[in-house]
KOLZALUM-899669 format. One record per residue (C-alpha): residue number from 1; residue in one letter; x, y, z. Coordinates in Angstrom, 3 decimals. Last residue first. Layout:
KEKOL   kevo   milo          X          Y          Z
KEKOL    NUM      A          X          Y          Z
...
END
This chain:
KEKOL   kevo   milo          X          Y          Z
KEKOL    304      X    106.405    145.035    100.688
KEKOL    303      X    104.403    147.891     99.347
KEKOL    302      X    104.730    150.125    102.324
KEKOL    301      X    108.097    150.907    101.253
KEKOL    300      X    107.366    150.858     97.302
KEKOL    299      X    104.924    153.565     97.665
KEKOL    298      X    106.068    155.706    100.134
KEKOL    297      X    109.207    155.334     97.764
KEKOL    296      X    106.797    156.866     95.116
KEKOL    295      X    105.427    159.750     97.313
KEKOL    294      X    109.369    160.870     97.974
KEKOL    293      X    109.959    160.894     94.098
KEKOL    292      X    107.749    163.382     92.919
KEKOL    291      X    109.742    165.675     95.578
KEKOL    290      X    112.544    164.341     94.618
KEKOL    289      X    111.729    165.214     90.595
KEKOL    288      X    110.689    168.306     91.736
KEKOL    287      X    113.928    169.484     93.084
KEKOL    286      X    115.846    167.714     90.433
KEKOL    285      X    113.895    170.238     87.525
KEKOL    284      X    112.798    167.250     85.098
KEKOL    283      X    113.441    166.797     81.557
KEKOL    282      X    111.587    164.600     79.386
KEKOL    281      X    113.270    164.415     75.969
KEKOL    280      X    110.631    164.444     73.559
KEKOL    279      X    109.845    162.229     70.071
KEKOL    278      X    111.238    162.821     66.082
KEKOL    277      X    114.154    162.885     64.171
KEKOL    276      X    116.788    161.493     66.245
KEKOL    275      X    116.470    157.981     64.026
KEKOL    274      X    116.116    156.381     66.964
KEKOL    273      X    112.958    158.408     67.534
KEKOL    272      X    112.040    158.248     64.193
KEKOL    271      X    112.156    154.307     64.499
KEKOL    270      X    109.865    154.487     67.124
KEKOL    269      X    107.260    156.998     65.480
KEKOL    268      X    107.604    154.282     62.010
KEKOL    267      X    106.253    151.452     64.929
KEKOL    266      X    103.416    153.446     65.741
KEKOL    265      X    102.645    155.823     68.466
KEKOL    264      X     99.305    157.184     68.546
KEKOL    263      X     97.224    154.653     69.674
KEKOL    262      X     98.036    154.767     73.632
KEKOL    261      X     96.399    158.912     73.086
KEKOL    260      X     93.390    157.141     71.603
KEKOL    259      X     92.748    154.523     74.359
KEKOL    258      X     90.431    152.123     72.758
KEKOL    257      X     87.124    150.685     74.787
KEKOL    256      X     84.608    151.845     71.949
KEKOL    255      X     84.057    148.200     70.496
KEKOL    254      X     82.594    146.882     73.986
KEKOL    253      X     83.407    144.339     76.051
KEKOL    252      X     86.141    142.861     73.775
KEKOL    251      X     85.859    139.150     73.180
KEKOL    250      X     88.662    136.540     74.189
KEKOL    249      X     88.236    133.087     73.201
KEKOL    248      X     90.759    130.148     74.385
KEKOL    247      X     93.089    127.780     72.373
KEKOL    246      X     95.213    130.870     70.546
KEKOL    245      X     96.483    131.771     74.294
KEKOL    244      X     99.028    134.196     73.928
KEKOL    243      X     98.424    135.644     70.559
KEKOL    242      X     94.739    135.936     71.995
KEKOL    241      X     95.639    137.460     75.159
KEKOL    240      X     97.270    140.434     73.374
KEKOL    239      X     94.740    140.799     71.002
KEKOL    238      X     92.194    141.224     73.653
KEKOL    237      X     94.679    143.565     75.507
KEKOL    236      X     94.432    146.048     72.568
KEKOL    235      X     90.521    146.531     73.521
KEKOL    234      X     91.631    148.743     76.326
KEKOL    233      X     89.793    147.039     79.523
KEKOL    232      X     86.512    145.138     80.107
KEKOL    231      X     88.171    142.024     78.558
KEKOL    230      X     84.750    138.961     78.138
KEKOL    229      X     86.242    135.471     78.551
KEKOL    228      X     86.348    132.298     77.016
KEKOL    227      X     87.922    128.904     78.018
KEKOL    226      X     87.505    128.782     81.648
KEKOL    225      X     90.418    126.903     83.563
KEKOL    224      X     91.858    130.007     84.553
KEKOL    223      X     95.498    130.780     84.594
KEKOL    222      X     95.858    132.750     81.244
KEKOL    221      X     92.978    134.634     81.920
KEKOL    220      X     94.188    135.813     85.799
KEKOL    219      X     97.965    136.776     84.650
KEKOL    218      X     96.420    138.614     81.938
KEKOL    217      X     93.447    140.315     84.101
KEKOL    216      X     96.284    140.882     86.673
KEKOL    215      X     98.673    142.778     84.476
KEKOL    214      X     95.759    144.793     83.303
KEKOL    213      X     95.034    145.635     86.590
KEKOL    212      X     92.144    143.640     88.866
KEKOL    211      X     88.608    142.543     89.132
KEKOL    210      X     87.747    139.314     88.553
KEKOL    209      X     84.038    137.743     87.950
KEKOL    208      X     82.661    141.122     87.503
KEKOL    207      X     79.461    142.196     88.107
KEKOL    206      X     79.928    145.223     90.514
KEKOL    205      X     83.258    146.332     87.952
KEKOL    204      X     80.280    147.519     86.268
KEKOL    203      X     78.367    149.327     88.719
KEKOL    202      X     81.351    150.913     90.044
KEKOL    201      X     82.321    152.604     87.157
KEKOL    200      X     85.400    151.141     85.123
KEKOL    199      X     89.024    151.482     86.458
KEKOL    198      X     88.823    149.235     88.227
KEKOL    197      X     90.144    146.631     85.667
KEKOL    196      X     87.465    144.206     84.595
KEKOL    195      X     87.006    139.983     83.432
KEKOL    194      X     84.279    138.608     82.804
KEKOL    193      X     84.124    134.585     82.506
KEKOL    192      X     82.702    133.554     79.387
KEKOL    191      X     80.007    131.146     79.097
KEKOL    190      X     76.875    133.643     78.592
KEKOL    189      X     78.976    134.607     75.314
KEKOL    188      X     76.301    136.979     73.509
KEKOL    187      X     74.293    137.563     76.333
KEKOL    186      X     76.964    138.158     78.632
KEKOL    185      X     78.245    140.682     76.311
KEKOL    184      X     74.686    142.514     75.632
KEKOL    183      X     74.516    142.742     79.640
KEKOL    182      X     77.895    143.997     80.149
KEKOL    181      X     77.602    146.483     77.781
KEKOL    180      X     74.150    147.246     79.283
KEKOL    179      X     76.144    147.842     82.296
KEKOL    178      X     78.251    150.540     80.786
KEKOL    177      X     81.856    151.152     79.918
KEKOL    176      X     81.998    154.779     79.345
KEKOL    175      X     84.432    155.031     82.494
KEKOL    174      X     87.533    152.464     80.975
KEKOL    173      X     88.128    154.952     78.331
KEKOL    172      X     87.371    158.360     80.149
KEKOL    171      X     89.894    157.026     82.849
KEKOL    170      X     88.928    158.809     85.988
KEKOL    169      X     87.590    162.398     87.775
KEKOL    168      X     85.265    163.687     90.570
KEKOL    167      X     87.012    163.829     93.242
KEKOL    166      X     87.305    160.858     96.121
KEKOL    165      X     87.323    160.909     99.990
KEKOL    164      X     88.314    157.792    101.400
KEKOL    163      X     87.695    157.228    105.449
KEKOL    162      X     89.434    153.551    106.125
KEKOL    161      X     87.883    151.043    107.851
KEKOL    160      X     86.126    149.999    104.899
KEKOL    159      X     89.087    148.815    102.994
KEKOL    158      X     87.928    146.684    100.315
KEKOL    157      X     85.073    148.737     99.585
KEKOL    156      X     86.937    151.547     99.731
KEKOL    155      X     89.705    150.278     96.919
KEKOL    154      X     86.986    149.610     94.336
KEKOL    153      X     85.724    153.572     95.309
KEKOL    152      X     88.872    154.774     95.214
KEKOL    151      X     89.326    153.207     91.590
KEKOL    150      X     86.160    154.485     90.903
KEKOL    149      X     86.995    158.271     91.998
KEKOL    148      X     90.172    158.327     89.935
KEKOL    147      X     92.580    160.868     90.618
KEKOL    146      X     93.023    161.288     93.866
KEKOL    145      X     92.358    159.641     96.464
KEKOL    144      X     91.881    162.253     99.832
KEKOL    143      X     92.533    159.478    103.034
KEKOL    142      X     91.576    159.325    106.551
KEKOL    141      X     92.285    156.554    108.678
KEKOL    140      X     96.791    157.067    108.521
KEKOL    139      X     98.261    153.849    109.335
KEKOL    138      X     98.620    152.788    105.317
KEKOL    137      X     98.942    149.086    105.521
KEKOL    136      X     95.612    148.973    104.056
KEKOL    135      X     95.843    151.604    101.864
KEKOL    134      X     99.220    149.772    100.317
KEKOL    133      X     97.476    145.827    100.124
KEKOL    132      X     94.056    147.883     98.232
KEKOL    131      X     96.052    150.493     95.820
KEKOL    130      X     98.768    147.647     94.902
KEKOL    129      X     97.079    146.417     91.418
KEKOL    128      X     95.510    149.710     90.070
KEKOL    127      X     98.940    151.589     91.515
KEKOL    126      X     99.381    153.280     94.174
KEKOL    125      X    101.572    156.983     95.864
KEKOL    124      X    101.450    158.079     99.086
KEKOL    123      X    102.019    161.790    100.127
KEKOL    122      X    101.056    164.016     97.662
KEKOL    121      X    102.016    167.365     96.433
KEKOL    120      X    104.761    166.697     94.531
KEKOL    119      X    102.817    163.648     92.641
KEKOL    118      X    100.849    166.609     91.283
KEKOL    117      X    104.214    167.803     89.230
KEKOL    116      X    104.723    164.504     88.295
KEKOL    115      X    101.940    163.792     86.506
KEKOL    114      X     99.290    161.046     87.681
KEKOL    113      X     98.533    157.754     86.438
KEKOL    112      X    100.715    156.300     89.277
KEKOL    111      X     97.066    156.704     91.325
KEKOL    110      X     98.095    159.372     94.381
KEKOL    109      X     97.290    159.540     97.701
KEKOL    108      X     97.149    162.861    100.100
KEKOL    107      X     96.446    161.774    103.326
KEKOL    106      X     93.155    163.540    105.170
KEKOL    105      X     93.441    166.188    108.243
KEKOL    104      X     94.007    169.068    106.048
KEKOL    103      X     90.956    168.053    103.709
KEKOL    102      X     89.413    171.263    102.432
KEKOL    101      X     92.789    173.019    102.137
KEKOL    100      X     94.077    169.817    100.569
KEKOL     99      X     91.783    170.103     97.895
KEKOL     98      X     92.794    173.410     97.611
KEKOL     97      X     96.057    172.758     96.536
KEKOL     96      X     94.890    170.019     94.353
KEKOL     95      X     93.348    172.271     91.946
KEKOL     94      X     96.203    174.767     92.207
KEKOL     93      X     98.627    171.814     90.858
KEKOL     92      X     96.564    170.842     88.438
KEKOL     91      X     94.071    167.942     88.150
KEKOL     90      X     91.869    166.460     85.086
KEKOL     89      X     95.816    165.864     83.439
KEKOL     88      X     96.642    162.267     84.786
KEKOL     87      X     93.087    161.521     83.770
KEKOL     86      X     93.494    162.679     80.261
KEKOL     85      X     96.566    160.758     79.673
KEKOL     84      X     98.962    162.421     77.206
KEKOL     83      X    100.649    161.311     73.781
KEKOL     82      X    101.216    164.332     71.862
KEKOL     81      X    104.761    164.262     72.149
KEKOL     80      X    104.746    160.935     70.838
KEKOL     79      X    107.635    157.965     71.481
KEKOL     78      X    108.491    159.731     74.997
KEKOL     77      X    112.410    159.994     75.390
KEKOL     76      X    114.217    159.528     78.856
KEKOL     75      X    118.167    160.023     78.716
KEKOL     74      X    119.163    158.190     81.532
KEKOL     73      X    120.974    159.281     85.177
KEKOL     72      X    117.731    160.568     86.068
KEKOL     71      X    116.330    156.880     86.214
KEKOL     70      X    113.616    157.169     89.223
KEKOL     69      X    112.244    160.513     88.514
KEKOL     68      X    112.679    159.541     84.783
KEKOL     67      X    110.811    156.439     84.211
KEKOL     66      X    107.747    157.884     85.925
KEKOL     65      X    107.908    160.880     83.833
KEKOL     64      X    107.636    158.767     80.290
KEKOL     63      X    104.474    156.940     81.825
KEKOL     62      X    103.059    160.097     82.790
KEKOL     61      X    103.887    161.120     78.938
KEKOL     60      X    101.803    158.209     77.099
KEKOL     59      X    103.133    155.082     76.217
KEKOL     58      X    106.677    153.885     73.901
KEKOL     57      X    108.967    155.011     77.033
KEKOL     56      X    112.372    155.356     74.924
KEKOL     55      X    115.545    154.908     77.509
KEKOL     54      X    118.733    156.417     76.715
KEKOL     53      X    122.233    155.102     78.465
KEKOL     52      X    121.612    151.325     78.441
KEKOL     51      X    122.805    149.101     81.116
KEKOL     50      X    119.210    148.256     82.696
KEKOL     49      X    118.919    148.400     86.482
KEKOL     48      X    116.552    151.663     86.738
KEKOL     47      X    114.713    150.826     83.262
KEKOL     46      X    112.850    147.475     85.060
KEKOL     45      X    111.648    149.750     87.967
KEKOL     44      X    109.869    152.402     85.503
KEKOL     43      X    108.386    149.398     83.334
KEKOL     42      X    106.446    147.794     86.679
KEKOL     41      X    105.051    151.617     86.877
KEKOL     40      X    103.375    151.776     83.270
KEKOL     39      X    101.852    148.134     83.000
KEKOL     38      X    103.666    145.471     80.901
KEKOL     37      X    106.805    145.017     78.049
KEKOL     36      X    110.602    145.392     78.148
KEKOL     35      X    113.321    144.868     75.578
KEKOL     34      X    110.399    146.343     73.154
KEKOL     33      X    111.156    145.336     69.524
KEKOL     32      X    108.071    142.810     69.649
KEKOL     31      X    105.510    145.149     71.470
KEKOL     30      X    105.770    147.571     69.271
KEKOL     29      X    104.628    145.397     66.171
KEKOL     28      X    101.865    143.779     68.490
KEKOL     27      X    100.742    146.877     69.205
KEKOL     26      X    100.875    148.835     72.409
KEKOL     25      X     98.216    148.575     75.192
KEKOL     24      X    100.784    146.756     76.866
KEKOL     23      X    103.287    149.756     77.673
KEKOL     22      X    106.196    149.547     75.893
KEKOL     21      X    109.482    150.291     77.165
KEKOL     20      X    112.679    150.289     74.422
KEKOL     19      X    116.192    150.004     76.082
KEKOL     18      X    118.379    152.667     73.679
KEKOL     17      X    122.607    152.548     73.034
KEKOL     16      X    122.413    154.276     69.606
KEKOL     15      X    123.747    151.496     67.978
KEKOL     14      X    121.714    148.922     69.665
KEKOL     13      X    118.884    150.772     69.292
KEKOL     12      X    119.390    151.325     65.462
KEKOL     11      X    119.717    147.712     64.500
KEKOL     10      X    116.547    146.385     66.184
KEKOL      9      X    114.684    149.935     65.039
KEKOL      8      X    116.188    148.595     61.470
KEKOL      7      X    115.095    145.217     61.941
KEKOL      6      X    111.434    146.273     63.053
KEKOL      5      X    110.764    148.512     59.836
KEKOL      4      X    111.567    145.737     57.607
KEKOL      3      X    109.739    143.349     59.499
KEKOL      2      X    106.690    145.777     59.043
KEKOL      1      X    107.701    146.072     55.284
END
């Protein structure tokens, strides 16, 4: 049935002239028709250069945005209209408005996991694994983060010479990730290496033997010599790393770390999509979508 499904999305794209993105917290069976797989901003770049006329973003909406203020050429379709990030959406516009009222002397910079109408207002965009080489190169001192205060607070300690103020706001996923999870994990596999995205509180990511994205807890696991590690990210990554590397052991920090908006595309959402029965255009006003843009190529300049 599941190979049924995945022949006919195989067929359909094709046909219908689609490149599939999925992000990695996808399942296997969305992962496998995908022409593209990893973290939400490395996807964005590979869909700029690809020959295909409609691009499907299987992820959540930021994700789907990203693609199109750097592909507006494309036809950019999010798997699940439902499918939102609830730290992209803890500011608005207004919000961040007078944030920069109270900070006019601070630069405005933005986590990727942000929507593109905030990204308008920002200066400098990051993501989880260029946030610490980008604020360092950054030549302004004082900085407003926005939105994840323990990602600005991983990124401060590595740049201490830089003023970063933070607001109150995350990943709800990664943030109820406690040290007694930690604790009980260690306990229970005091061999394993523990690996943590930055996401997570301070305290947690405080006891870490490798902090990094989700790219870079994949790229880290599958070149360390240790043969069994503890995932503090979305559980899906567990069964990610275990596909890849059947002769290690990979054990979930807690049972609770599942990203509920990531879950809700399936494989029977993607064929809909192709199908023309189900999903969301993104469309993007052009005036926004440069002014989304100009934080992002802040981003990728002072990224080299």
């Amino acid at each position: 049935m599941i190979t049924d499904v995945q022949q006919e999305i195989l067929r359909l794209k094709k046909e219908k002239d689609f490149c599939i993105l999925a992000h990695c917290y996808q399942t296997p069976d969305i992962l496998e028709i995908a022409d593209f797989t990893g973290d939400s901003f490395a996807l964005s770049t590979k869909a700029v250069n690809v020959p295909q006329k409609n691009v499907l973003m299987c992820g959540v909406r930021f994700m789907a945005e990203t693609v199109k203020i750097f592909s507006p050429e494309k036809r950019v379709y999010l798997s699940k209209s439902e499918a939102g990030c609830p730290m992209a959406e803890q500011l608005d516009v207004d919000m961040l408005a007078q944030l920069k009222a109270l900070y006019p002397e601070h630069t405005v910079v933005a986590y990727v996991n942000t929507t593109a109408e905030l990204k308008t207002l920002c200066d400098v965009c990051v993501t989880s694994s260029s946030a610490v080489q980008i604020l360092r190169k950054l030549p302004e001192k004082k900085v407003l983060f926005i939105p994840d205060c323990n990602l600005g607070d991983f990124v401060q300690k590595q740049v201490p010479d830089k003023e970063i103020v933070t607001v109150h706001g995350g990943c709800p996923t990664h943030a109820r990730l406690t040290v007694q999870d930690v604790e009980k994990a260690k306990k229970a596999h005091p061999d394993a290496e523990f690996l943590v995205h930055p996401e997570c509180v301070p305290e947690v990511v405080a006891l870490a033997d490798y902090a990094g994205s989700t790219t870079g807890i994949m790229n880290y696991a599958a070149k360390s010599k240790a043969r069994s590690f503890i995932i503090g990210t979305e559980n899906s990554i567990v069964q990610h790393l275990q596909l890849a590397h059947p002769d290690k052991m990979f054990y979930p920090l807690s049972k609770d770390c599942v990203c509920h908006n990531m879950k809700l595309t399936t494989l029977v959402d993607v064929l809909n999509v192709l199908k023309g029965t189900e999903g969301e255009e993104i469309l993007m006003d052009e005036e926004m979508r440069l002014k989304a843009k100009g934080c992002m190529d802040r981003m990728l300049e002072l990224g080299q």
